[in-house]
N, C-alpha and C positions, 0 to 999 in steps of 0.2 A: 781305440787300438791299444794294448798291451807290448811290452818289450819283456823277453824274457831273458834274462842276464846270468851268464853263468862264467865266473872266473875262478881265474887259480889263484891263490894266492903266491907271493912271490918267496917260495923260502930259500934260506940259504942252501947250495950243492941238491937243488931241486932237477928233475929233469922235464925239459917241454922242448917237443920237437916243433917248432910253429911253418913249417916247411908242411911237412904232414898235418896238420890242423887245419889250416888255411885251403890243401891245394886236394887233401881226400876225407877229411873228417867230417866238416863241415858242408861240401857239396854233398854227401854220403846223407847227414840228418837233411836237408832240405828236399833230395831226391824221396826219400821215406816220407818227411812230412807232408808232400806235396802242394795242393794251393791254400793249405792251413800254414803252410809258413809265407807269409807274403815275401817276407826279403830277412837278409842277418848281413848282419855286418862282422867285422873278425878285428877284433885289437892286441895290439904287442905293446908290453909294458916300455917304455924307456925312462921315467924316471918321476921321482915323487915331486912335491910341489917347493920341498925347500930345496937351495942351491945342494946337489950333491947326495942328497935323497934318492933310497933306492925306488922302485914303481911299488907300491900295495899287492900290483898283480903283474905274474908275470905274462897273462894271457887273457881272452875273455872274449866271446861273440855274446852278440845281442840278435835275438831271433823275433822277429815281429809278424805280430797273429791281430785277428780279427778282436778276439776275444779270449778269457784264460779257459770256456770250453773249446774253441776252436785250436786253440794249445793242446790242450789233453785229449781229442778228438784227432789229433795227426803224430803225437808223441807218442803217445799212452801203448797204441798198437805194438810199436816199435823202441820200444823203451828197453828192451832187452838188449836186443842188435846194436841200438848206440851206444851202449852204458859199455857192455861188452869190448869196441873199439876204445874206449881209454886208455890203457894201461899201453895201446900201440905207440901213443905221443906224450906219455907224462905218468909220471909217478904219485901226481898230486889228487888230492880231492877235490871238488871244484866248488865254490858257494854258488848256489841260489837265487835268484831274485825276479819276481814278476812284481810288473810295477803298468802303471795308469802313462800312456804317453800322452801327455799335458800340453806341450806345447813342442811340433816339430817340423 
């Protein structure tokens, strides 16, 4: 299994609506991905690891597939239509990351 991870990073006077991320954005890509997305989960930043430290991110789902073609076999299609809904919850670019889930 693969997790595909994509956050914002958290900058200062950033904007992220996680109302809208949470409750149309991310239903909206698993709707399009279909049974190539098995499950995502949706995270809100609240704070970094030292006392008082801001989060790294102020947002970020983890989208969990079969495999990174069964990723791009349900993304890939629709890659347009999602990319396109950013700018509705955030002004930010979002990192990246497909990674091997190891143990979960």
């Amino acid at each position: 299994m693969i997790k595909v991870s994509v956050m914002y990073p958290n900058i200062p006077g950033c904007r992220f609506d996680h109302v809208y991320y949470a409750n149309t954005h991310m239903p909206m890509v698993k709707h399009k991905m279909g049974d190539a997305c098995r499950s995502y989960a949706v995270d809100k930043g609240l704070a970094g690891g030292a006392p008082g430290a801001p989060a790294a991110y102020v947002g970020m789902c983890h989208i969990f597939c079969d495999s990174v073609e069964a990723f791009q076999a349900g993304f890939g299609p629709h890659a347009e239509a999602i990319m396109a809904d950013i700018p509705n919850y955030t002004d930010l670019t979002p990192v990246i990351q497909i990674s091997e889930v190891v143990v979960g």
